[in-house]
Every structure is written in C-alpha cells, then in structure tokens.
N, C-alpha and C positions, 0 to 999 in steps of 0.2 A: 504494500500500500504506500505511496506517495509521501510523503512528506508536507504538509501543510505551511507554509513560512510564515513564521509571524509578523502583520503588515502591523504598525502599531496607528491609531486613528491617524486622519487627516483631515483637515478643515479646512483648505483652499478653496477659495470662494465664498465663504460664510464670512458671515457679520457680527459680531458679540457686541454687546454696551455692558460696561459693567460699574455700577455705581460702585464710588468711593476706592477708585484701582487709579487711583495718584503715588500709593504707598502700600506698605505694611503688605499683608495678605491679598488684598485687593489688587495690589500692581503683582504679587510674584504671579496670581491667578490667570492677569493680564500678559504677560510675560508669557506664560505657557501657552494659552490659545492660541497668542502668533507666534510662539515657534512650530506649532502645527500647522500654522497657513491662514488663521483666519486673520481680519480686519476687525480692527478693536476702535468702541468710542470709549475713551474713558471721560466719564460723568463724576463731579467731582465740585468743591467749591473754592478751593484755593488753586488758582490758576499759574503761579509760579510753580509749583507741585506736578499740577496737570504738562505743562510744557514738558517738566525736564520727564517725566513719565514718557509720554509721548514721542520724545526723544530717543528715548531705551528701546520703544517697541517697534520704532521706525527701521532704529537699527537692523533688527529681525527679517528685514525685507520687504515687510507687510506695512499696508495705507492704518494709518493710527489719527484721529480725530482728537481731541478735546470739546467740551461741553461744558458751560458753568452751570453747574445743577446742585440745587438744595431741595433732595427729596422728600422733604419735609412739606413743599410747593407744590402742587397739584401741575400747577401753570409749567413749573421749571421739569416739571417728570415730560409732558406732555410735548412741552417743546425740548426735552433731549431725545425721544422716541423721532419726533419730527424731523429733526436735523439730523438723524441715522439717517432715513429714509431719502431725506434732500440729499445727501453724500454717495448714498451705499446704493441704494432704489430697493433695500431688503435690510434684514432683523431677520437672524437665524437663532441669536441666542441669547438671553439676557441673564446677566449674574447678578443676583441682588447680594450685595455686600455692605452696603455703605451701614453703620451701626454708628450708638452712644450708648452714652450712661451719666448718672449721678449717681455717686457714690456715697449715700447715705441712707440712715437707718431708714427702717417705713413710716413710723412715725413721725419723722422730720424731714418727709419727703412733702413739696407742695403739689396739690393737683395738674396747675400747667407742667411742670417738673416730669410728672408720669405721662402725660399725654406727650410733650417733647417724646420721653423716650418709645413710644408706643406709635407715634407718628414716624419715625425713621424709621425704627428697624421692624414693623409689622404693614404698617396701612401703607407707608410709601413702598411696599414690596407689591403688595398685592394694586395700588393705583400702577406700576409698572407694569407690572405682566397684565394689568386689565389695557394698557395703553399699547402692547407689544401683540394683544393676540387679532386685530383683526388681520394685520400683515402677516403673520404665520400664519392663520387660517389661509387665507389665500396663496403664499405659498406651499401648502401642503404639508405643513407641519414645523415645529420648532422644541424649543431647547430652552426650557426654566430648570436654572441652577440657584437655589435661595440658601446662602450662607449662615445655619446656625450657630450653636456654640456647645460645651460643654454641658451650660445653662442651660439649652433644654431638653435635657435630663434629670440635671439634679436642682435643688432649691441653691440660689445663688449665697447661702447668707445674709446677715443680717442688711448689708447696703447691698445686695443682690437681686432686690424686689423686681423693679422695674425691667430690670436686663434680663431676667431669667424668666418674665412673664411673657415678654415681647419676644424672646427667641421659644419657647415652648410655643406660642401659638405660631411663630415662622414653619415649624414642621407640620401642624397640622393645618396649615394654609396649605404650605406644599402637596401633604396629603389630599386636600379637598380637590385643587385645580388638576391634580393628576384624573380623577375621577372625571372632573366636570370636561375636560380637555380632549381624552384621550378618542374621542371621537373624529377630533380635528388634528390627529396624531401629533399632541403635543405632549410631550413628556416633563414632568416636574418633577424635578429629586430636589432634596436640602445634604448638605454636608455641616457635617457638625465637628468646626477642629478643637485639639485641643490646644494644649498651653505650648506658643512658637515664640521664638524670637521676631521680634519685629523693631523698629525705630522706638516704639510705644513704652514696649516691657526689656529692651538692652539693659536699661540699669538695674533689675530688680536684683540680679546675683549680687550686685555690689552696695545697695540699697535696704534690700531684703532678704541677706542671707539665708535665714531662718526659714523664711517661704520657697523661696525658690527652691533651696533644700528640700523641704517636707513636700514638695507637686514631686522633684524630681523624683523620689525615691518612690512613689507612687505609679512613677509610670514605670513600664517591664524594659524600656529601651532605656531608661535612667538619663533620661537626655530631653530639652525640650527640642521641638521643630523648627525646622528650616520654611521661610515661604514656599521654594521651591519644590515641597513636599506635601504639596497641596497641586501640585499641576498637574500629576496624571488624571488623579481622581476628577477633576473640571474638564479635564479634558475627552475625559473618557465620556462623563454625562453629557457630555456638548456633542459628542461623536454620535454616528451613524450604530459604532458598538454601542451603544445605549437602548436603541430601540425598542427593544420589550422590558427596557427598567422605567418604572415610573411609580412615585410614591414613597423611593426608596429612601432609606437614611443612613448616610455612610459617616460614620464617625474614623480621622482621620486624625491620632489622638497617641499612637504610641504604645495606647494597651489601656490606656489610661481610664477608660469606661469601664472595663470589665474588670476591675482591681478590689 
C-alpha cells in the first residue's frame, strides 16, 4: 500500500481578520496563518503596534492590512468586516482574540466595569462572526476561531469574575454558532491557551516568583508557552483539515487542564 505524504494545511488564497493580532498571542496566531498563505487584517487599536505587526506579516510574502478597530464598537466591528471585503473581495476566517480584564474583587467591581469586560471579549465576538457570516454564507462556507482561556474552565479567583464569565460563555457561543452554522458549512471551534509568554506576562518570573513557580510546576511540560505554539492549532481550525470539526475545544495548555 502506498504511502500517504503528509501535506500539512495550506491557506493560499484565504482571508483571516483577527482582532487584537498587533501583539502577544494575537500576532504569533497572525504570524502563522500567513506563513501558511493566507492574507491577514489585523484589527486592532493602537496603530503604531498594528504597523510594525503588519510589517512582520508582510515579510511572510502575504498582503497584510491594518484596521483601527475597538471591538467594543459595533460601528468599528462593522467597518473592519467592510474594509476586509473592500481589500480582499472575501473573509475566509475570523479569529476573535482581542480580550480584557479588571483585576478586582467582585464586590469592588463597578457594573460598567463588567459590561466593559463582557462587551470585548463575549458580545464583540459574537457582533463579528454575526458581521462575517453573510460573506461566508455566500462563499460556501468559513472558519470561526474564538480564542478562550484557561478561564473557561475553571472559576478565575477572586479578581477572576469578569474574565472567567466572558470566556466560559466564548465556548458556549462557539458551541451555539457551530450548530446554528453548520448548514452554511461554517465551522466554529474556540481554543482555550494556557499560561504563555507574551510582552504582557515577560516579567512575572522576575516579578512573581512564587506564581510563576506554582503555574509552572503545575503544568506536565514544566514550562510556560511560546506564541508560536499556538499556530498549528489556528491553523489547523482555519484549514480545509478542519472540516468535520466544529464545536470543538482544544485547550493548548501544556497538560495544564488535566492536572
């Protein structure tokens, strides 16, 4: 019997927008889609950020856009979907990344406070893929990638309220649109990373001994993540190999879930 080679995805030709892939996880995500081939908007609000990003993914070979977008905006989601489509004439894939938080107890959280965090990382996920799907409908199907966290799984702690409410409901949104979708062959998975290195969390070894410590020994690799180790798994969802995954939820974590 033959030999099978292994092609690994390819995404030439496709489109991604990926809110808040200026930086951190967000850009290594960006990073990997177009070293597979696709075209990336990165959606984002600090526009020096977005340049030099944009910069990095040009390099790659691949047409890279910028977008001044605060997800939080109905108007600013609407018109980053818009200016895809004015650029690209297509949306193949949209990564909903862009997240916050306030880091305070519950009782000393104010209401606008939780709606802030509830408005970005929940309602501006789901106003995007409601603004992304009449164009995937029409081309024949697309690619929601909605970026969880640890948080929705476990209760965040005591200043964990907000963040761990908004990302548990990101999966079962995910969950939901797979359902409502999959007639119009769109597929929606969530990824849920754990604790990576980023520009954000660089100083906690040196900051927060103690903590970093007690995550690291926690996780079975003893080590936290790399952005770059988060690119197969986007990539894989964004790929053609994804087609009969939807609903899914891949925790990209180290071990660190099942500890």
């Amino acid at each position: 019997m033959p030999e099978i080679p292994f092609r690994p995805p390819r995404l030439e030709g496709k489109v991604a927008i990926v809110t808040g892939g200026n930086g951190g996880l967000g850009l290594g995500m960006a990073l990997g889609l177009a070293g597979a081939g696709a075209n990336i908007i990165v959606a984002a609000r600090n526009d020096d950020k977005t340049s030099e990003a944009v910069s990095q993914i040009q390099e790659l070979g691949v047409k890279a856009t910028g977008v001044n977008t605060d997800v939080s905006q109905e108007t600013d989601i609407n018109n980053m979907v818009a200016q895809a489509i004015e650029a690209y004439g297509r949306v193949d894939i949209l990564v909903n990344n862009a997240g916050m938080t306030y880091r305070k107890e519950p009782q000393d959280l104010a209401a606008d406070e939780w709606d802030q965090v509830m408005n970005v990382n929940l309602r501006a996920a789901f106003l995007a893929a409601k603004a992304v799907y009449p164009h995937m409908k029409s081309q024949g199907g697309g690619k929601l990638v909605n970026i969880g966290s640890m948080f929705s799984l476990f209760g965040g702690g005591g200043s964990g309220a907000p963040y761990s409410s908004s990302k548990g409901g990101l999966v079962q949104l995910s969950k939901s649109l797979a359902v409502a979708w999959a007639k119009d062959n769109i597929q929606s998975n969530a990824i849920l990373p754990g604790w990576f290195m980023t520009e954000l969390t660089a100083p906690v070894p040196a900051t927060q001994p103690e903590r970093y410590d007690l995550i690291s020994r926690r996780i079975p690799y003893g080590r936290w993540g790399e952005a770059e180790e988060l690119q197969g798994t986007v990539v894989f969802l964004s790929s053609r190999a994804s087609d009969y995954v939807t609903g899914a939820v891949v925790a990209v974590d180290g071990g660190y879930s099942v500890m």
